[in-house]
VOPAGU-2260 file (C-alpha; in pm, 1 decimal, decimal comma):
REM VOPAGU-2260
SITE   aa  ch    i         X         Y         Z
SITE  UNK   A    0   -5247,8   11645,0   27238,3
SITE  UNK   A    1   -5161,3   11787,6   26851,8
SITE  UNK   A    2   -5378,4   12045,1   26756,5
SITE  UNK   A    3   -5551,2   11932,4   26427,0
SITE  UNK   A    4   -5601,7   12272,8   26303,9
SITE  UNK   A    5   -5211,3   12335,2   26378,9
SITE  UNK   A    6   -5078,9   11954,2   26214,1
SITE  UNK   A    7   -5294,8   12012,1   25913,1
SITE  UNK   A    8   -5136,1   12399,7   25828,4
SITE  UNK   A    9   -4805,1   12204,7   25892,8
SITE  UNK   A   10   -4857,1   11964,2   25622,4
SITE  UNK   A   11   -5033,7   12204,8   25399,5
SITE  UNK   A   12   -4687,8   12404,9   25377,1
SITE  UNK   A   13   -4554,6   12071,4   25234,0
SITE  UNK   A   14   -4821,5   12061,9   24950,6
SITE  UNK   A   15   -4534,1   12276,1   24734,5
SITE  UNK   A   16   -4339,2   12020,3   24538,0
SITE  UNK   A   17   -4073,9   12340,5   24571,9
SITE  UNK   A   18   -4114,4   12331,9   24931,5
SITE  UNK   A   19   -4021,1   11984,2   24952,8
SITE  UNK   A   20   -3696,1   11992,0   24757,2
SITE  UNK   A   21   -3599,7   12284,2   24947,5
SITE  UNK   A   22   -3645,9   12093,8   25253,7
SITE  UNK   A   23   -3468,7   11774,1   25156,6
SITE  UNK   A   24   -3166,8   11975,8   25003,3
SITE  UNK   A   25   -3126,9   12136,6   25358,0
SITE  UNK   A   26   -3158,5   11789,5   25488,2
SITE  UNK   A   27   -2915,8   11642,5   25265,1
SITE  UNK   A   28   -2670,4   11903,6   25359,2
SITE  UNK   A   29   -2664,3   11926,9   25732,7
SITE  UNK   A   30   -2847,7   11794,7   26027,9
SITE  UNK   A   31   -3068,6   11968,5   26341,7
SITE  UNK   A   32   -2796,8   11990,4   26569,0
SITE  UNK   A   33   -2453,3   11987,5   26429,3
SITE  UNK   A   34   -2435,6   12367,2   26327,9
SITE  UNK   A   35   -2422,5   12368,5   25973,5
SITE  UNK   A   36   -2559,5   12620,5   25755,3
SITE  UNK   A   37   -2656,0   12649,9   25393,1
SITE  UNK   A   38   -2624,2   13011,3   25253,8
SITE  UNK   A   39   -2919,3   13149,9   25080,0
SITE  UNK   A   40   -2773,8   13183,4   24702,2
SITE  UNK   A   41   -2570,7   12867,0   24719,8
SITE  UNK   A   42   -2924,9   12654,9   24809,1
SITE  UNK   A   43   -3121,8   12832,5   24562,7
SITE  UNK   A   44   -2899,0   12739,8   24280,3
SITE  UNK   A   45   -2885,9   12408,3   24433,1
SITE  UNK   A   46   -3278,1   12336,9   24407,2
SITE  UNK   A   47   -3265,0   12466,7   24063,1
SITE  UNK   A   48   -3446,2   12837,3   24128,9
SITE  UNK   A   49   -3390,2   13086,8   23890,7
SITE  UNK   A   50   -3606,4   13368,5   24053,4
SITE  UNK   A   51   -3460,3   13443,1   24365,4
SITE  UNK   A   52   -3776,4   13625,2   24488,1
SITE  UNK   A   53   -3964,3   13293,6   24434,7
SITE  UNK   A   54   -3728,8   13116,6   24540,6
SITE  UNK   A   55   -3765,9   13310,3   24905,6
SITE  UNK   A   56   -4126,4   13302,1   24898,3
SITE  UNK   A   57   -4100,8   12920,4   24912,0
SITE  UNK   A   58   -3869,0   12931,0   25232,2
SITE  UNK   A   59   -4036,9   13180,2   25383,2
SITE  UNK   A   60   -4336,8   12959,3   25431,5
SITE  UNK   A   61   -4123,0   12660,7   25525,4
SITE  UNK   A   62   -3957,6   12887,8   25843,1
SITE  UNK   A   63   -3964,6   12871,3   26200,1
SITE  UNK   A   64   -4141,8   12516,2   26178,7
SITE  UNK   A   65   -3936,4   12298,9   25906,6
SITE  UNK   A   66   -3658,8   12566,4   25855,8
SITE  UNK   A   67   -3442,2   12800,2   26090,6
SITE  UNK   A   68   -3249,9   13080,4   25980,2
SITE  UNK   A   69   -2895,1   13097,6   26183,9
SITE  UNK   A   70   -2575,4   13306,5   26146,5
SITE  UNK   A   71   -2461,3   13244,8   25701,1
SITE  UNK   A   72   -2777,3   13086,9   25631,6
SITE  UNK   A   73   -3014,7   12785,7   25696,7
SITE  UNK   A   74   -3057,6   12462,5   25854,8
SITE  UNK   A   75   -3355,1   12239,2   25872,9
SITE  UNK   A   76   -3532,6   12203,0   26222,8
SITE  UNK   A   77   -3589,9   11875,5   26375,8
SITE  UNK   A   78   -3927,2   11896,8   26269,9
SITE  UNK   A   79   -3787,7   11936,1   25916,1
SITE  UNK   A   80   -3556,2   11625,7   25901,2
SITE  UNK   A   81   -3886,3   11420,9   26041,0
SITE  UNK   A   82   -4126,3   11494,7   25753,8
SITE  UNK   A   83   -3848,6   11440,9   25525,3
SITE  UNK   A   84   -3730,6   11063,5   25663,5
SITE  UNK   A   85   -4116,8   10974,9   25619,0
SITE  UNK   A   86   -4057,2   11100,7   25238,7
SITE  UNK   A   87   -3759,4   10908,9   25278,0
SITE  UNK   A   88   -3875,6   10594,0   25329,7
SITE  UNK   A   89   -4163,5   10568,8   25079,0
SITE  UNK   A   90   -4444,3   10621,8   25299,9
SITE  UNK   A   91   -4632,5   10814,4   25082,6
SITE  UNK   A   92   -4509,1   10791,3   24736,1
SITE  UNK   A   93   -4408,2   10400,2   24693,7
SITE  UNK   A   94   -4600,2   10078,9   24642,2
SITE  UNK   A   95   -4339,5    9826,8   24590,9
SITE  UNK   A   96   -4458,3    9505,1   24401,4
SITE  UNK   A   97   -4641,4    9187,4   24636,6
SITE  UNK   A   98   -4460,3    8921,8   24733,9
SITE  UNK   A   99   -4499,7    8595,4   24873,9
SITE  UNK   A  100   -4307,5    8277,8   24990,5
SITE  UNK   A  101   -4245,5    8008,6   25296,4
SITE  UNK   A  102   -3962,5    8119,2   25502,5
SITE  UNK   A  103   -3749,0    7941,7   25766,2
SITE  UNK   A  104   -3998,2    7985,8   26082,3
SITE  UNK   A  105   -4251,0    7765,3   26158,1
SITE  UNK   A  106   -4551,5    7775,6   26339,4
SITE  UNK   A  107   -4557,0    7715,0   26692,3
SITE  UNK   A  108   -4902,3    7569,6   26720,0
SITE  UNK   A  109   -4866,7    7297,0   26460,6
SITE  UNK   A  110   -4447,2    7322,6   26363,6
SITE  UNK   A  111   -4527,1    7396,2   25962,0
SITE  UNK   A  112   -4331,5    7616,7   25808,7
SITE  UNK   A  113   -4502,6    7986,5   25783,1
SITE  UNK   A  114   -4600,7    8173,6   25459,7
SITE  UNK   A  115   -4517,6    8559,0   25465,6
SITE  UNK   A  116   -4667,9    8779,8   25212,0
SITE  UNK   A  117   -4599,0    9162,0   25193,4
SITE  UNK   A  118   -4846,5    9363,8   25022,0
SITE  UNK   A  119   -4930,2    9701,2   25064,1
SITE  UNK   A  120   -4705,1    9828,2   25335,6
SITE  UNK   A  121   -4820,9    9512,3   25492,1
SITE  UNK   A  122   -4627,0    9203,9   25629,4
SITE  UNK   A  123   -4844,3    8891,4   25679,7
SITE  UNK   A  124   -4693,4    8561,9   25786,4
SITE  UNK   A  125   -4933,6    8306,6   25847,7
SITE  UNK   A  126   -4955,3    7920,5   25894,5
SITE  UNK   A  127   -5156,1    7764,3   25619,2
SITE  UNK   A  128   -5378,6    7567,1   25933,0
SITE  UNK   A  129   -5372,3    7897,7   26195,0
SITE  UNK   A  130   -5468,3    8197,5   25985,0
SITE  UNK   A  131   -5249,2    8474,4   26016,5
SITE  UNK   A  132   -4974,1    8427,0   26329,7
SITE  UNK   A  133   -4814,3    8792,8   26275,0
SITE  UNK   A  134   -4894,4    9101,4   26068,9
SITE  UNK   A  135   -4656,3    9423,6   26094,7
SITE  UNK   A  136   -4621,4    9716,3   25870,3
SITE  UNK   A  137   -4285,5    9743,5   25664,2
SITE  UNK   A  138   -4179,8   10096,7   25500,1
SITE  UNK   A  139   -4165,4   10097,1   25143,4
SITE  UNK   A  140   -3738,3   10206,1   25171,7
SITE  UNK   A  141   -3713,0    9827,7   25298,8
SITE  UNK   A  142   -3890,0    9623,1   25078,4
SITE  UNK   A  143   -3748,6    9817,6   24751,6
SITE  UNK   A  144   -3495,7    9542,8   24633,7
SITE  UNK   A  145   -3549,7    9279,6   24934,4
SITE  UNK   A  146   -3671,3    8948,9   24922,6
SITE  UNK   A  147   -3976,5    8821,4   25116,1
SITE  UNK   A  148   -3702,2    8650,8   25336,2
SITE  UNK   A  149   -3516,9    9014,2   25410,5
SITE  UNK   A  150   -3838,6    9202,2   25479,4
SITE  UNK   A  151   -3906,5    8885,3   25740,4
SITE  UNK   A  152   -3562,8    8959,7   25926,6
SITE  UNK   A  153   -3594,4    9340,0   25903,3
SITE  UNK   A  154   -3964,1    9340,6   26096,7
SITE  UNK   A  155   -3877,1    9060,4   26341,9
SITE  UNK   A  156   -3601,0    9298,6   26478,9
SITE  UNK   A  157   -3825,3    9589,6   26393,3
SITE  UNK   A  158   -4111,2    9461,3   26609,4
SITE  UNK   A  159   -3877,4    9394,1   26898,3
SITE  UNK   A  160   -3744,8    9699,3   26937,5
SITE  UNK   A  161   -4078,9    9883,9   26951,1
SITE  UNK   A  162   -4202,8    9622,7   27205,6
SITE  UNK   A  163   -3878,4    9754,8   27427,0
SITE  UNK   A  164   -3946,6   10099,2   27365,6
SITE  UNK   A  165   -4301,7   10034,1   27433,3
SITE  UNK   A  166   -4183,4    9835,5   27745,0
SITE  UNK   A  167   -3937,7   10104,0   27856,7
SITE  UNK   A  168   -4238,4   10415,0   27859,0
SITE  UNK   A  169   -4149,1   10553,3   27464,2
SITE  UNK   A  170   -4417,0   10532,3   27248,7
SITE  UNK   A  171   -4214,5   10425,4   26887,4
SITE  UNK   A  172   -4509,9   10594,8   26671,9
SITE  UNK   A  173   -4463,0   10934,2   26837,6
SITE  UNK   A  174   -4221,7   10920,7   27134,6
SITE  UNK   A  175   -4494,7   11031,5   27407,9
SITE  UNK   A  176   -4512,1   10844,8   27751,3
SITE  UNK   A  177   -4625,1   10483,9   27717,4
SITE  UNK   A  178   -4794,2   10321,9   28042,9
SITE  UNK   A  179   -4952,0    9951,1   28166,0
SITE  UNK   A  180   -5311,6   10047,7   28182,5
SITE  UNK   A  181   -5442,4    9676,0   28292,9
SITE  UNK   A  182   -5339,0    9311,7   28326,2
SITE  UNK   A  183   -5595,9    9054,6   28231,5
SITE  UNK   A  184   -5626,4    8692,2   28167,3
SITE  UNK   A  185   -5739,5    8673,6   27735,0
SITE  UNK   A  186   -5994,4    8413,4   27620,1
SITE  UNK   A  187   -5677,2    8149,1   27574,7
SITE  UNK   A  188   -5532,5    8183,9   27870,7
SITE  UNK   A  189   -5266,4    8389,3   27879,7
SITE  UNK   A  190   -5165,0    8669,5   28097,4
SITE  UNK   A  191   -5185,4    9009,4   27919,6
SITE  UNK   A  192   -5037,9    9360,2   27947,5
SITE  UNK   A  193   -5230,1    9647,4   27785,8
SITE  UNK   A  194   -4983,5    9942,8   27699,8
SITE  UNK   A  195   -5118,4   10270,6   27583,4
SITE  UNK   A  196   -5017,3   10619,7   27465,3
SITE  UNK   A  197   -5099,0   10898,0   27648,3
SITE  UNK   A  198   -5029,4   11152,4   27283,1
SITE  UNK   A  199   -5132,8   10909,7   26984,1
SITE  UNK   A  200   -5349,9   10617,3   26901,1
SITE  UNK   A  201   -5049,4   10354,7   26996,6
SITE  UNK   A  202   -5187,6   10070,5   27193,6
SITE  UNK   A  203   -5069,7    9706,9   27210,0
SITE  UNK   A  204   -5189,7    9420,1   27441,0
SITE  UNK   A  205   -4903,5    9157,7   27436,0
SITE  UNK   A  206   -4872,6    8823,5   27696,1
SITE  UNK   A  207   -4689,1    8950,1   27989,3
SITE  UNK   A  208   -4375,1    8719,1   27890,7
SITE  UNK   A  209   -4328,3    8941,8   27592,7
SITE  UNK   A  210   -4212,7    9245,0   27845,2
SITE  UNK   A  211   -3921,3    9060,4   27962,7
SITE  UNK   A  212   -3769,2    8946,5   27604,4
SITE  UNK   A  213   -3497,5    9143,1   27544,1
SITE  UNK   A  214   -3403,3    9142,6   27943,8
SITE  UNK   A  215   -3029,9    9040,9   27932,1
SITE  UNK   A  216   -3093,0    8735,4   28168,0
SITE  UNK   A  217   -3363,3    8560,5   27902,6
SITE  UNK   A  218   -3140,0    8667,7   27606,7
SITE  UNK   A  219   -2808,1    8495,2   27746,1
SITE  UNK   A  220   -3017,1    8199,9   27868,7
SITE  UNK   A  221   -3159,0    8152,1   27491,9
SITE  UNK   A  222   -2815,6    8191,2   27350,8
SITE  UNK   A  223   -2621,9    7965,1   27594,6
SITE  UNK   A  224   -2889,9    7720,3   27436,6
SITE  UNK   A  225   -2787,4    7846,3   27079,7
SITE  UNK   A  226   -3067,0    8069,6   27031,6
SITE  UNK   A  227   -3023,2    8445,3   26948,7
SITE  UNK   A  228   -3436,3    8596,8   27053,8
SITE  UNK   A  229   -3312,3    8857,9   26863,0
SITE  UNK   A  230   -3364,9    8657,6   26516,0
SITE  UNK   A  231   -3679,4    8508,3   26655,1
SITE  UNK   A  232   -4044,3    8640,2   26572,2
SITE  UNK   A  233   -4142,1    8653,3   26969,1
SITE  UNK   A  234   -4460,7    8470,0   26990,5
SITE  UNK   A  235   -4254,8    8194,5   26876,3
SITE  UNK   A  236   -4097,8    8154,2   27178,6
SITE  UNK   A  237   -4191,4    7911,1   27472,0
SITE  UNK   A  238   -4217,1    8143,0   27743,2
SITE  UNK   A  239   -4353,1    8442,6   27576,5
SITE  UNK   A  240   -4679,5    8247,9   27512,8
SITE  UNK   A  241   -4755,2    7980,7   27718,9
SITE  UNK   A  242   -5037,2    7986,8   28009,2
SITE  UNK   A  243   -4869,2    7821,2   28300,3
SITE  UNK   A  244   -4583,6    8006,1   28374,8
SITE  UNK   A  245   -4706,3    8352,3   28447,4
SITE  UNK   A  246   -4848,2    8389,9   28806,0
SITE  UNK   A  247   -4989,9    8680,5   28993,6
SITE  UNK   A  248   -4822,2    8686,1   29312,5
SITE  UNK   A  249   -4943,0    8981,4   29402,1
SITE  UNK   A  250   -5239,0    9228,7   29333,4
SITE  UNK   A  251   -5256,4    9557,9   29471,3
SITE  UNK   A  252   -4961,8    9715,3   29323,5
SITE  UNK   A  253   -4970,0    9397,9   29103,1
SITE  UNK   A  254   -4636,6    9194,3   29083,4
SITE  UNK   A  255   -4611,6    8859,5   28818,0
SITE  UNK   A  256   -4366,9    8564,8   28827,1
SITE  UNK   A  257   -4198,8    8484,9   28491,7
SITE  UNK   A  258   -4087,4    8157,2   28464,3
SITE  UNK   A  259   -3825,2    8086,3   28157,5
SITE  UNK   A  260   -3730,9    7804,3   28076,7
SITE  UNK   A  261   -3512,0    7647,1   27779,3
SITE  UNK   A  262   -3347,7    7323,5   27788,1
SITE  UNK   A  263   -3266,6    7208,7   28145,4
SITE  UNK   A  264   -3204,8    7508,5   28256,2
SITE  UNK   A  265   -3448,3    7795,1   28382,2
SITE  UNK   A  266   -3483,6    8165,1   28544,6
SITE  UNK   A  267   -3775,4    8344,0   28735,7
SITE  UNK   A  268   -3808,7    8686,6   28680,7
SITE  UNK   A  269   -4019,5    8914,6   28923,1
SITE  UNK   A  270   -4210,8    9177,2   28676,7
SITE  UNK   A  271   -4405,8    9478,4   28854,2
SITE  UNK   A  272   -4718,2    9700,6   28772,2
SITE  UNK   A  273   -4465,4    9933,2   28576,8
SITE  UNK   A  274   -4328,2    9642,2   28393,7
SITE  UNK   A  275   -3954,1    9656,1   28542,2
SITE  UNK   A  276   -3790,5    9320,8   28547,9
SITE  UNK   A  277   -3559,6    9158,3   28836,9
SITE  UNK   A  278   -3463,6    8847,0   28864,4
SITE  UNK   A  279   -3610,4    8665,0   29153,7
């Protein structure tokens, strides 16, 4: 677990506006691992420093945790290239302008189409009879110059790929060790999988379908059947929420049966208490 004492002297270094364009020059320049170096006069008069003793004040307090001097000069740590991609991408310095309209998905429950709505580092799609059917957050870098219908296609594919992480033991908020913590039946029905973070305050509870979307069995079944799950938001698909065709077959480790099924054809995949998928 972080030290908060530690985290917040980390992000008090980057209170420096200096600091910061120091950081993303080095950034710009080079990356963590590839060896390349930035020599101490040639970044200074890159940032714009005229006082060179100011100049190494300023990287003197971003060393050993954002910046590493090597052999000719300096490189930014990994550390380093992190804080700047959050700069990067808005996080804290962008509100891009709301925006609403109905895109091409519709709503599973009812089949109207769906309304999505960013706001505020927020995406919201919702069905105008079911309240909201899927709310994700969207970096600012993304929405600057998309449409409503762009932003929609970024965070489908955003949202799986977290899920798989999630699935696969990676937490995608901070990269510590993910683990099923309980299965459980929710108030409609479905079978559930809680995942949590061991570091951070990552959690998710998803149907137990969900864990098995981007298995390469259910993804060429879907797309001999002209659907790429890729493109699709996943509760939107059949198998990832319905009731019936999850079953516990057994309980202590517990072991589920997936059934998937998409035109006439279907599959039956075996999941376990560490969510690894077979086919059955």
């Amino acid at each position: 677990m972080t030290d908060p004492d530690t985290a917040a002297d980390a992000f008090g270094v980057l209170s420096d506006p200096s600091r910061v364009a120091i950081l993303r020059e080095l950034t710009d320049r080079g990356h963590a691992g590839d060896g390349s170096v930035v020599e101490f006069a040639e970044l200074r008069r890159a940032v714009g420093f005229d006082d060179a003793g100011r100049f190494n004040y300023h990287l003197g307090k971003l060393r050993d945790r954002f910046v590493v001097k090597r052999e000719g000069g300096y490189a930014p740590t990994y550390a380093g290239m992190k804080a700047i991609g959050s700069v990067a991408a808005g996080v804290y310095t962008s509100q891009p302008e709301p925006r609403e309209a109905i895109v091409d998905h519709d709503c599973p429950r009812c089949g109207e189409a769906l309304t999505a709505r960013y706001e505020e580092h927020l995406l919201t799609v919702e069905c105008e009879d079911h309240d909201a059917f899927y709310v994700t957050a969207v970096p600012p870098s993304v929405a600057e110059g998309a449409d409503i219908h762009e932003i929609v296609d970024f965070s489908i594919s955003d949202v799986q790929l977290d899920l798989e992480r999630a699935v696969d033991g990676v937490c995608p908020s901070c990269s510590g060790v993910m683990v099923p913590t309980e299965f459980d039946r929710d108030d409609g029905g479905h079978l559930s999988v809680s995942i949590d973070c061991e570091s951070c305050w990552m959690g998710i509870q998803v149907p137990v379908g969900l864990t098995a979307l981007r298995h390469p069995a259910v993804v060429s079944l879907y797309y001999d059947h002209g659907v790429d799950v890729r493109r699709e938001f996943p509760a939107a698909l059949d198998f990832a929420h319905s009731r019936d065709n999850a079953t516990v077959v057994a309980e202590d480790p517990i072991e589920v049966e997936l059934d998937v099924e998409v035109g006439e054809e279907s599959l039956t995949l075996r999941i376990d208490d560490a969510l690894n998928v077979t086919e059955a």
